[in-house]
KOLZA-934507 format. One record per residue: residue number from 0; x, y, z of N, C-alpha, C in turn. Coordinates in steps of 0.2 Angstrom, whole numbers, plus 2048, in hexadecimal, padded with zeros to 3 digits. Atoms other than C-alpha are relative to their C-alpha. Last residue first. Layout:
KOLZA-934507
PT,NUM,X,Y,Z,X,Y,Z,X,Y,Z
...
END
This chain:
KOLZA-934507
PT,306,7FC,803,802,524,AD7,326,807,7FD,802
PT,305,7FB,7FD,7FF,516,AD9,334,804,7FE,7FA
PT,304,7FB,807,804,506,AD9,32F,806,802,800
PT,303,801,803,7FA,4FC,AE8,339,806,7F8,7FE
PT,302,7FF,7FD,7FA,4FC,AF6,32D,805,7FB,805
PT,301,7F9,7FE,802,4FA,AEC,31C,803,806,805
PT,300,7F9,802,800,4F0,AE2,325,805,804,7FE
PT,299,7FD,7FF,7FB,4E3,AEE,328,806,7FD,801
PT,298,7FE,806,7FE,4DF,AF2,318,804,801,805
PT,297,7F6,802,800,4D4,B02,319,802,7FB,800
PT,296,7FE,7FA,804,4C2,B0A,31A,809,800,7FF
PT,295,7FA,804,803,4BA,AFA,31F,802,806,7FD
PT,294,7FB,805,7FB,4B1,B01,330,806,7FD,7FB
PT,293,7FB,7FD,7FB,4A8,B10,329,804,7FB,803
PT,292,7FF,801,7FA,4A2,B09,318,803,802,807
PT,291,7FB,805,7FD,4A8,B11,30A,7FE,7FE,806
PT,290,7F7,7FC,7FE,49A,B1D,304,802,7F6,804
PT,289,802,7F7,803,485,B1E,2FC,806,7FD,803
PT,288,7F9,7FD,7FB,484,B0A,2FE,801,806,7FD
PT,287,7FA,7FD,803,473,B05,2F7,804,802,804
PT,286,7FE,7FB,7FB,469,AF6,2F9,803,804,7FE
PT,285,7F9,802,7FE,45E,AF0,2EC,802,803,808
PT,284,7FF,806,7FC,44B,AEF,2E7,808,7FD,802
PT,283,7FB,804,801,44D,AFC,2DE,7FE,7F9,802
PT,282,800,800,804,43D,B07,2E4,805,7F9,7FA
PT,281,807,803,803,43F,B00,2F2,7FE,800,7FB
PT,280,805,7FD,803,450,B05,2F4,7FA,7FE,7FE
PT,279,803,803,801,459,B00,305,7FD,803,7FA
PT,278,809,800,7FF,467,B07,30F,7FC,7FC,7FC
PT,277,804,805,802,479,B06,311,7F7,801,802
PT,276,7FF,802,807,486,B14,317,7FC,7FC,7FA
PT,275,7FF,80A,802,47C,B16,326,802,802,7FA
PT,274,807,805,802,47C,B29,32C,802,7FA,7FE
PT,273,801,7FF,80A,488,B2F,336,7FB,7FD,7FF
PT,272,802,805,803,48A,B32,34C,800,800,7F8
PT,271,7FC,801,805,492,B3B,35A,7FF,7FB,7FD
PT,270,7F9,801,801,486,B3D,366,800,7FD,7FB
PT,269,7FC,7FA,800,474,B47,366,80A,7FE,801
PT,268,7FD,803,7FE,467,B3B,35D,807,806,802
PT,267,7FC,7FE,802,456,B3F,35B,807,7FE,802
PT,266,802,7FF,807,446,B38,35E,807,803,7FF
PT,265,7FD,7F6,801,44B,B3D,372,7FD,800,7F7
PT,264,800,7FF,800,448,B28,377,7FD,809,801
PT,263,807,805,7FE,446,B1C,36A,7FF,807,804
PT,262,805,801,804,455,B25,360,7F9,802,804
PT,261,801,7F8,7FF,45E,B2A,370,7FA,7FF,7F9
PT,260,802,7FD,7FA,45F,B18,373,7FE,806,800
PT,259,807,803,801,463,B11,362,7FA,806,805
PT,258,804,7FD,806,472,B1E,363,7F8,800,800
PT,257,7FF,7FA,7FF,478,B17,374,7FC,802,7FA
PT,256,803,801,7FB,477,B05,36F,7FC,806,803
PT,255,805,804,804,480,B04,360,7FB,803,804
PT,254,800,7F9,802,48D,B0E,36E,7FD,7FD,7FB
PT,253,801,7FD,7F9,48B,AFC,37A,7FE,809,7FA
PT,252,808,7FF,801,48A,AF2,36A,7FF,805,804
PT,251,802,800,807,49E,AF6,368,7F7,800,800
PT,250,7FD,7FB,800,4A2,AF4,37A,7FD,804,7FB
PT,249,806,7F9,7FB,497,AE6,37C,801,807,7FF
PT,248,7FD,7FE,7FA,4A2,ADC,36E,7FA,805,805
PT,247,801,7F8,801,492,AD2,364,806,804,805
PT,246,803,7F8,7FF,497,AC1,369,802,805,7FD
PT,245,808,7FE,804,499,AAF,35E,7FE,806,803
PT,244,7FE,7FF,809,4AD,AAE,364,7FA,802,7FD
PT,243,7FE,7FB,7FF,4A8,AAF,379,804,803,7F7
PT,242,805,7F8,7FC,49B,AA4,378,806,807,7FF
PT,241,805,800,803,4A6,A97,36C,7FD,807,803
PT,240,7FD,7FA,808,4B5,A99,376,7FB,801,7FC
PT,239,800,7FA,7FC,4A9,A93,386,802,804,7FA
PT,238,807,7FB,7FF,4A3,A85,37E,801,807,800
PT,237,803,7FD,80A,4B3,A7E,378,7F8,805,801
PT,236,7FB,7FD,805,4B8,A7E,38A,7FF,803,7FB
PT,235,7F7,806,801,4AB,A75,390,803,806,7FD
PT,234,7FF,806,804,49A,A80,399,808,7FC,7FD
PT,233,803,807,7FE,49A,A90,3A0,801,7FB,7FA
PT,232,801,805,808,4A2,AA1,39B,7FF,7FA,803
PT,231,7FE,806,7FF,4A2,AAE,3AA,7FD,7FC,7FB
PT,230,805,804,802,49E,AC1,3A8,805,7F7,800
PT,229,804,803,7F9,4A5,ACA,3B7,7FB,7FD,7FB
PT,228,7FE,807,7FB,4B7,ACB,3AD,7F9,7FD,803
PT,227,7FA,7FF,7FA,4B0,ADB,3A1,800,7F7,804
PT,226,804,801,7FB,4AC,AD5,390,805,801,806
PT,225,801,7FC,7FD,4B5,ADF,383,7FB,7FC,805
PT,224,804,7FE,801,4B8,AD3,375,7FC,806,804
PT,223,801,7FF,808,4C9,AD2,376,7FA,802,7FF
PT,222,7FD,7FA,801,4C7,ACF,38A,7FF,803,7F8
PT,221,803,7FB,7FD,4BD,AC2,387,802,806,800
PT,220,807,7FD,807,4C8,ABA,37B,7FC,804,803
PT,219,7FD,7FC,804,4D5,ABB,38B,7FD,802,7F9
PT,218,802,7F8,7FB,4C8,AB5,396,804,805,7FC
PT,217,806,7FF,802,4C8,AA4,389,7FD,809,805
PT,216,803,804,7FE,4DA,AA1,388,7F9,805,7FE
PT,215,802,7F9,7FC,4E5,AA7,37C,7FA,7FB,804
PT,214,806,7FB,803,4EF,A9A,372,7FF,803,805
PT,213,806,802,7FF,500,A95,378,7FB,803,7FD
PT,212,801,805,804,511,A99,377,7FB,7FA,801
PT,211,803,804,7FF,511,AAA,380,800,7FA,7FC
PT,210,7FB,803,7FF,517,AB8,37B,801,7F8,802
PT,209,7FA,7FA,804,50A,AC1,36F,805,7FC,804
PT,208,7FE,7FB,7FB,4FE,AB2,374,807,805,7FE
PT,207,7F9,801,7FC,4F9,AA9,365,7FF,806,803
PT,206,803,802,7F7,4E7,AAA,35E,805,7FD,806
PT,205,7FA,7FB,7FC,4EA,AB5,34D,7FF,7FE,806
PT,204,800,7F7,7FF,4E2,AA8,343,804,801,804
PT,203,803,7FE,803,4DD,A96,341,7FF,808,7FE
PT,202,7FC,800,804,4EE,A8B,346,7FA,805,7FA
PT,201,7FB,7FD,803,4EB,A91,356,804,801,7F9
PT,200,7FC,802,806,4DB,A8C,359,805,801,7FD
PT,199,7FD,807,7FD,4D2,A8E,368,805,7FD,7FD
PT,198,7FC,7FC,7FB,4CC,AA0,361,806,7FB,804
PT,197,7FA,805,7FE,4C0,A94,356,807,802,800
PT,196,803,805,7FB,4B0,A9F,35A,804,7F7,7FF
PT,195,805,806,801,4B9,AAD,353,7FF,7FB,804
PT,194,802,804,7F8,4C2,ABC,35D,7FB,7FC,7FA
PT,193,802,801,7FF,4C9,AC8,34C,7FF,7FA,804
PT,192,803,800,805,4D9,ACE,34E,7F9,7FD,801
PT,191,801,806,802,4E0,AD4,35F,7FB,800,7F6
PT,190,808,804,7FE,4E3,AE6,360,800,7F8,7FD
PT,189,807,7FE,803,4F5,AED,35E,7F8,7FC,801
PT,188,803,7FB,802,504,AEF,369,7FB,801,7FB
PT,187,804,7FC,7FB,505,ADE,371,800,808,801
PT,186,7FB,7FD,7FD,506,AD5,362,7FD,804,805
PT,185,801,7FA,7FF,4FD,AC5,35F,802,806,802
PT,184,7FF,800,7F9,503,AB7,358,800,807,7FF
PT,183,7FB,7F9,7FF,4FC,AB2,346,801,7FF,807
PT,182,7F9,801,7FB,4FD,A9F,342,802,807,802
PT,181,7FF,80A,7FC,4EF,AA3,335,807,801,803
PT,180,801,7FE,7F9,4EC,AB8,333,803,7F7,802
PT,179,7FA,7FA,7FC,4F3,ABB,322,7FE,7FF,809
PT,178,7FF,804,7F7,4EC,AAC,31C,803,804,803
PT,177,808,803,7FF,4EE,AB2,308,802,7FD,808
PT,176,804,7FB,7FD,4FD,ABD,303,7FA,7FE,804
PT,175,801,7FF,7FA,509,AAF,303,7FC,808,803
PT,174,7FB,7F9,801,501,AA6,2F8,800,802,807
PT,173,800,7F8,7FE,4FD,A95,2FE,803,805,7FE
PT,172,804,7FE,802,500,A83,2F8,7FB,807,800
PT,171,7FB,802,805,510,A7E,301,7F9,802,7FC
PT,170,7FC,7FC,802,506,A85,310,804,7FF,7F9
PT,169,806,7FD,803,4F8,A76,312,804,807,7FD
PT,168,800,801,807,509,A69,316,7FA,806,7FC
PT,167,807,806,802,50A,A71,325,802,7FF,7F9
PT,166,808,7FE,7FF,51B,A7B,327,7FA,7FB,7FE
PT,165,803,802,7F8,52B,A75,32D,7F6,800,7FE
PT,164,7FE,808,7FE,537,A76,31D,7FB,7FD,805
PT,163,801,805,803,530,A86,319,7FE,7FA,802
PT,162,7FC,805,803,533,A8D,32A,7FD,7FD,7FA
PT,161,7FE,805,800,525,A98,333,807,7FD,7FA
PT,160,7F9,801,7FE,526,AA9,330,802,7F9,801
PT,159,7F9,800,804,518,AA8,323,807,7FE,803
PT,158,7FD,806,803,50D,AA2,32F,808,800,7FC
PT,157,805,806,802,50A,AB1,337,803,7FC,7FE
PT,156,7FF,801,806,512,AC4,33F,7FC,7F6,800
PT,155,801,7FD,805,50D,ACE,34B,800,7FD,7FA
PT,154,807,7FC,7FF,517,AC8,358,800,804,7FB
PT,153,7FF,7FB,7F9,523,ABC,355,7FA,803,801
PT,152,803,7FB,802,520,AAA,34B,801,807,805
PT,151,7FB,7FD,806,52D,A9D,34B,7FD,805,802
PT,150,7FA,7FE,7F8,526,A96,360,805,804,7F7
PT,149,7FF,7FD,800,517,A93,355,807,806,803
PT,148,802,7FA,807,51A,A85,34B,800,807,803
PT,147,7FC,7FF,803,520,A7C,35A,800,804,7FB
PT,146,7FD,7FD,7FB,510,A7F,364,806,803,7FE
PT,145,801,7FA,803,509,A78,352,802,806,807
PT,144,7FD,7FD,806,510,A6B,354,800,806,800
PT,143,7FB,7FD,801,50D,A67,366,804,802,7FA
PT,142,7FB,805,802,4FB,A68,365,807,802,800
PT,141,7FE,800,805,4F1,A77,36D,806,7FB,7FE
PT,140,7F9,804,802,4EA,A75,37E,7FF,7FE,7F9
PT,139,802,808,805,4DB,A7F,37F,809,7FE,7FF
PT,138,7FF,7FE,805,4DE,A92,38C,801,7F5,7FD
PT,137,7FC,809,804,4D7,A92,39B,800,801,7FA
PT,136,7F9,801,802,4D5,AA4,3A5,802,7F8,7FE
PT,135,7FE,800,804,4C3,AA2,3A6,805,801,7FC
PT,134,805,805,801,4BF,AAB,3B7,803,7FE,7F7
PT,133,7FD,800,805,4CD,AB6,3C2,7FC,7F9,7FA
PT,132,7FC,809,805,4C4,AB9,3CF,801,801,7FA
PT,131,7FC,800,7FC,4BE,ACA,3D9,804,7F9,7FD
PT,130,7FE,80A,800,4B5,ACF,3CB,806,800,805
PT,129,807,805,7FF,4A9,AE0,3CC,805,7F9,800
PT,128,807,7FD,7FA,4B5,AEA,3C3,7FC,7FB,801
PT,127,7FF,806,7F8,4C4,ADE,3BC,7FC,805,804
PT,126,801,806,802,4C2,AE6,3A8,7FD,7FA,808
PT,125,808,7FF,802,4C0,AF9,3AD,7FD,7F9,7FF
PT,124,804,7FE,7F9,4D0,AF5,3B5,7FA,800,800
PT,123,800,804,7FC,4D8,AED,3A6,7FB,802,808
PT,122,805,805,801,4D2,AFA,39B,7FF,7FB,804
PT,121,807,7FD,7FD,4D9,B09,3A6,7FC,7FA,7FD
PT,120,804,7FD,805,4EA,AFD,3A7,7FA,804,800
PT,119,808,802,804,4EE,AF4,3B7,7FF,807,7FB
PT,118,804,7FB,7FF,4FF,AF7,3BE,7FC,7FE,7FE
PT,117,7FE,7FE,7FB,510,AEB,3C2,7FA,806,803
PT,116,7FC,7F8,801,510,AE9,3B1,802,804,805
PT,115,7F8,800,802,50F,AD6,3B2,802,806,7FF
PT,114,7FE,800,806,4FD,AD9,3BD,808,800,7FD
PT,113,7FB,7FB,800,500,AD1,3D0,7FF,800,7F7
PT,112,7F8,800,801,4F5,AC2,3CF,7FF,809,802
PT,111,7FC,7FB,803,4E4,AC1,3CB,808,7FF,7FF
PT,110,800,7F7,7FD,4DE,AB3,3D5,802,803,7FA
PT,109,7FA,800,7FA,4D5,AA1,3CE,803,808,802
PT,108,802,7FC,7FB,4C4,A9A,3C7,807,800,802
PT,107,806,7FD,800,4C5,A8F,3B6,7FD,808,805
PT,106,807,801,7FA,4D6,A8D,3B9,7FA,805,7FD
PT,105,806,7FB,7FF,4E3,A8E,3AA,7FD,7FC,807
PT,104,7FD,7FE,7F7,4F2,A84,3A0,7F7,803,801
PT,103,807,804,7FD,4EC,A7B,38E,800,801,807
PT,102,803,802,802,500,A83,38A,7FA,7FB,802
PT,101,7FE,807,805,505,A88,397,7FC,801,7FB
PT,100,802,806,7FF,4FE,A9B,39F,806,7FB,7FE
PT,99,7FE,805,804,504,AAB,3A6,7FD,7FC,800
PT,98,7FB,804,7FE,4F9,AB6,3B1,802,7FA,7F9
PT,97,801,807,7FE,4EF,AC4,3A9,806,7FB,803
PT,96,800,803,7F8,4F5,AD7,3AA,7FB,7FA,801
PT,95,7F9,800,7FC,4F7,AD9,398,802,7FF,806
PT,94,800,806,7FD,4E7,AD2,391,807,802,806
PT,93,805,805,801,4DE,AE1,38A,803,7F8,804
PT,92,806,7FF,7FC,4E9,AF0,38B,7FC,7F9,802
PT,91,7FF,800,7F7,4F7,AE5,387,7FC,803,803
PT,90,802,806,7FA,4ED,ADE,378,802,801,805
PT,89,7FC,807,802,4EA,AEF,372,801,7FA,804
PT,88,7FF,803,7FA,4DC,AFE,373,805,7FA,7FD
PT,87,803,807,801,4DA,B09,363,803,7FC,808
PT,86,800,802,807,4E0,B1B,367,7FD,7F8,803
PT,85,7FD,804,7FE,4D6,B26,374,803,7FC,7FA
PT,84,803,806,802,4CB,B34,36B,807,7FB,802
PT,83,800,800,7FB,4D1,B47,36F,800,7FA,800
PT,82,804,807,7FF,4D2,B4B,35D,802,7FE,806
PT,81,806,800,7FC,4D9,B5D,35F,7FA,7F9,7FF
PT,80,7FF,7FF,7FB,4E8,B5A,357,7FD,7FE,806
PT,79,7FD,7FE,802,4E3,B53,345,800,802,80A
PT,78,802,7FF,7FB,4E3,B42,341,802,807,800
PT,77,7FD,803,7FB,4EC,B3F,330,7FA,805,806
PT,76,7FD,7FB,7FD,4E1,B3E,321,802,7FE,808
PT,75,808,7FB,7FC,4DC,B2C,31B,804,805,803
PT,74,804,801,802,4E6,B22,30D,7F8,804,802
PT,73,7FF,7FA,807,4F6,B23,311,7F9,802,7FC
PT,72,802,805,804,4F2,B1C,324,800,807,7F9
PT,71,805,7FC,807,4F9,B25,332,7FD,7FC,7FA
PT,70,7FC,7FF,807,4F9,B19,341,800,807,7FA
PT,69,7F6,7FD,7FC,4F2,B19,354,804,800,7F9
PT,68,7FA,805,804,4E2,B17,34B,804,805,805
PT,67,7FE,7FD,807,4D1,B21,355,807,7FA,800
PT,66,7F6,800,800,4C6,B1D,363,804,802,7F8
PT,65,7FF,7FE,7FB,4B4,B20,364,808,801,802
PT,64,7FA,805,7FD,4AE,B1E,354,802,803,806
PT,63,7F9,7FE,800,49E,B27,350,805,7FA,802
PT,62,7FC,7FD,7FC,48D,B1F,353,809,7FF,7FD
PT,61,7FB,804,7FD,481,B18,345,808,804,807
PT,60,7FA,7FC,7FF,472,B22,33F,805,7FB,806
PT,59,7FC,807,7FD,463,B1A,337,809,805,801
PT,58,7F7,802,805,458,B2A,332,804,7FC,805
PT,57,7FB,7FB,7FF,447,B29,33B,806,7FE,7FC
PT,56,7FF,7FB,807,437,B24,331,808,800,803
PT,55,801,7FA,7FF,430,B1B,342,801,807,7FA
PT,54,806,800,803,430,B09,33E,7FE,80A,802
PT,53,805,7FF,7FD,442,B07,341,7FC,7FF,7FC
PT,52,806,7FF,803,453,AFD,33C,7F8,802,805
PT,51,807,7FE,7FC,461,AFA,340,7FC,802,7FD
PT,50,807,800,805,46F,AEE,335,7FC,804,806
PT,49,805,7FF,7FD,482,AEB,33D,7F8,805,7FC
PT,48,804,7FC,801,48F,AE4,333,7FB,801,804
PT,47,805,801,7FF,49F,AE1,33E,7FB,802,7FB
PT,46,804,7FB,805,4B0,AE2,339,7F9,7FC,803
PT,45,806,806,801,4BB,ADB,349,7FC,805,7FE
PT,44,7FF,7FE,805,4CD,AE3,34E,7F9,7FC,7FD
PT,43,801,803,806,4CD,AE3,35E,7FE,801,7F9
PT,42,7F7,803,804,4D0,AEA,36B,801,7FA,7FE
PT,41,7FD,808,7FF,4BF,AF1,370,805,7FE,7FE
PT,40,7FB,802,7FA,4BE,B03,374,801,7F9,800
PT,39,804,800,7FA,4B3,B08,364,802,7FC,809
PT,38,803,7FB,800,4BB,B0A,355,7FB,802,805
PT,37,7FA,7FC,7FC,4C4,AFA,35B,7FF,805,7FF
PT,36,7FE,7FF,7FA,4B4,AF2,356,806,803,805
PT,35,7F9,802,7FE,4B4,AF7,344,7FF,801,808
PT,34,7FF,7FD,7FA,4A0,AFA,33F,80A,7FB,801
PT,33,7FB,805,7FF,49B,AF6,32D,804,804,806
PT,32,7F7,7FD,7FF,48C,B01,32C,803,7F9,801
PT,31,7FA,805,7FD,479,AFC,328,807,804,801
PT,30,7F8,7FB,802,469,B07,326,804,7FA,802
PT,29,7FA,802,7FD,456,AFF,329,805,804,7FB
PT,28,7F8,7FD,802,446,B07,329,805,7FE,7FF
PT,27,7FA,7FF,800,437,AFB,32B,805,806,7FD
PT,26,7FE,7FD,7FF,428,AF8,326,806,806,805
PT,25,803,801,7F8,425,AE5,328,801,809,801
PT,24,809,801,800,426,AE6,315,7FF,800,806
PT,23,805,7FA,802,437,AF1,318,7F8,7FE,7FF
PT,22,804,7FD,7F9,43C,AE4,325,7FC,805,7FB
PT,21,804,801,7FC,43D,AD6,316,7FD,805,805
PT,20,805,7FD,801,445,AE2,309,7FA,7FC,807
PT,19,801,7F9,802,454,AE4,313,7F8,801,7FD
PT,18,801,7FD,7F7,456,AD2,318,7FF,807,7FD
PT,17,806,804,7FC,453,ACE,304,7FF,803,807
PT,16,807,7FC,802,460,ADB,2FF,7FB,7FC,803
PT,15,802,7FA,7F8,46B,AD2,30D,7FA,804,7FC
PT,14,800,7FE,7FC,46A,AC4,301,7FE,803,807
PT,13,808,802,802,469,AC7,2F0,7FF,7FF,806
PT,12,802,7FC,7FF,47B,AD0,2F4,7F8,7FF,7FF
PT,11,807,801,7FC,481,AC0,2FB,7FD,807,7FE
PT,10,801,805,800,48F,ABF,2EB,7F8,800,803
PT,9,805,800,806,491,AD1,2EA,7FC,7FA,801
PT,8,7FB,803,805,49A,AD0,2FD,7F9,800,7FA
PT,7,7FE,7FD,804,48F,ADA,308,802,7FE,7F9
PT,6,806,803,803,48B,ACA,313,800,806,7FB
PT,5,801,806,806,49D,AC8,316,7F8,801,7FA
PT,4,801,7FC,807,49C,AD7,321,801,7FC,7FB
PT,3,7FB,7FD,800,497,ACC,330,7FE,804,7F9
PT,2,7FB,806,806,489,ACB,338,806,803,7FD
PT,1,7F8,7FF,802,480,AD6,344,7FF,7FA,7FC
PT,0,7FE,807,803,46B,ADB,345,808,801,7FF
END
C-alpha cells in the first residue's frame, strides 16, 4: 500500500491506526517506512509512505537506499570512503538531453534530436532503450503572466524572487518561509521536487524548466518519475499529467519489489535491507514508530532553496 506521509501527521493518526488494525483482524502483519525516491535512482525528491504486509509471521523489512546525498548535512555523519553508492540523480540526468520547447510547444510523436550535451547520460540511455520515438514531449500552455512572473526566478529558487510590485495579489499575505516550492524553477544540479498530478501548473510548485520559460512537459515528468520513454500516456493533455503525477515511481517500487520477492520466495531476505520503523500494537490498539523514519531524516529545503 502507498500514500503519502501526511497520513502519519497526529491529526490522521485514528486513521492509519484503523488501516493497521483492519489487516491485523484479516491476520496480517504489516510494517510501514517513509521511503525517499531519490534514495532509490529516481530524481526526485518525493516522500512516499509505503505499508506491507503478510500472513506468514515474517518480519516487514524495507530495502536500503541505493543512492546516497551528494551533500553533507550537519545533522547526519559524513559518508565515509568506501560507500561505493552513486549520488542522488538530477534534472540533467533526467531530462538533459531533450529537445527545447515554447511555451504549450511539443509533438505527441516526434525524433530525438542530437542530445544538448553532445552525449547521452547512463540515466538517459537506460531511459530511450526500446524507443525509437520521442513520445509525450508537450508541455501545457501556461499564461502569459505567469511566463512573465517566471522569467524573475533562477534556478533553484521560488516566488520570492519575484518583484514585490509584480507579484499576485495572494503573496502580499505570505510569510516568506511558507510556499517554498510555488513558482520554483528547477535546477539542473539537483533532483526535481515532488511530480504532482498538477505538474501542468507553474504557478503550483517546482514545475519551471531550470532554463527554459515554460513548465515541463509531460515526458519530462516521466522522466522525474522514472518511467523509461517506451511507456506512452494517452488521452488529453490534463489526462496524461495526471497518469504521470498519481504514480508510484517504478524505480523506487521496483527495489519494494525485490525484498517482497525474496520474502514470498527464500523466506528470507538477502539484500541490503531494515526493519519498518512502524508497526502495530494490538495490545494497544496503536501504531508505534521505534526511530525517525528513513526517508524524512532532514529538511530538505534547507539544502535545496536557494538564497
Amino acid at each position: 500500500m502507498e500514500n503519502v506521509p501526511g497520513l502519519l501527521h497526529r491529526h490522521n493518526q485514528s486513521l492509519v491506526t484503523a488501516i493497521f488494525e483492519a489487516f491485523h483482524s484479516l491476520g496480517y502483519r504489516c510494517g510501514a517506512e517513509v521511503l525517499l525516491a531519490a534514495d532509490y535512482g529516481v530524481p526526485q525528491l518525493r516522500y512516499r509512505l509505503i505499508i506491507i504486509g503478510n500472513r506468514t509471521g515474517q518480519e516487514i523489512l524495507f530495502p536500503d537506499a541505493t543512492h546516497r546525498l551528494p551533500f553533507e548535512l550537519d545533522d547526519e555523519p559524513l559518508l565515509t570512503d568506501d560507500d561505493q553508492r552513486p549520488s542522488w540523480l538530477t534534472a540533467l540526468d533526467a531530462i538533459g538531453d531533450l529537445p527545447k520547447l515554447k511555451n504549450g510547444g511539443g509533438e505527441e510523436e516526434t525524433e530525438y534530436g542530437e542530445p544538448s550535451l553532445g552525449l547521452l547520460l547512463e540515466y538517459q540511455r537506460r531511459c530511450r532503450e526500446n524507443s525509437s520515438k520521442l513520445m509525450n514531449h508537450v508541455c501545457h500552455r501556461s499564461s502569459e503572466t505567469n511566463i512573465e512572473l517566471i522569467k524573475y526566478v533562477k534556478q533553484g529558487k521560488n516566488w520570492k524572487s519575484i518583484p514585490e510590485n509584480v507579484r499576485p495579489e495572494r503573496f502580499k499575505h505570505v510569510a516568506l518561509k511558507d510556499h517554498t516550492t510555488t513558482y520554483g524553477r528547477l535546477s539542473w544540479d539537483s533532483p526535481a521536487r515532488t511530480i504532482t498530478t498538477y505538474f501542468n501548473n507553474i504557478s503550483s510548485g517546482a514545475f519551471t524548466h531550470p532554463d527554459q520559460h515554460r513548465g515541463i512537459s509531460v515526458r519530462e515528468g516521466a522522466r522525474f518519475q522514472g518511467f523509461p520513454d517506451r511507456y506512452i500516456f494517452k488521452g488529453t493533455l490534463s489526462r496524461q499529467y495526471r497518469q504521470v503525477g498519481n504514480a508510484v515511481p517504478p524505480l523506487m517500487a521496483a527495489e519494494v519489489a525485490k525484498v517482497i520477492a525474496q520474502m514470498i520466495t527464500h523466506g528470507k531476505v538477502t539484500i541490503p535491507s531494515h526493519e519498518a520503523a512502524i508497526d502495530y500494537s494490538p495490545s494497544l490498539n496503536t501504531i508505534r514508530i521505534h526511530r525517525p523514519v528513513q526517508g524524512m531524516r532532514f529538511n530538505l529545503d534547507r539544502h535545496l532553496i536557494r538564497n
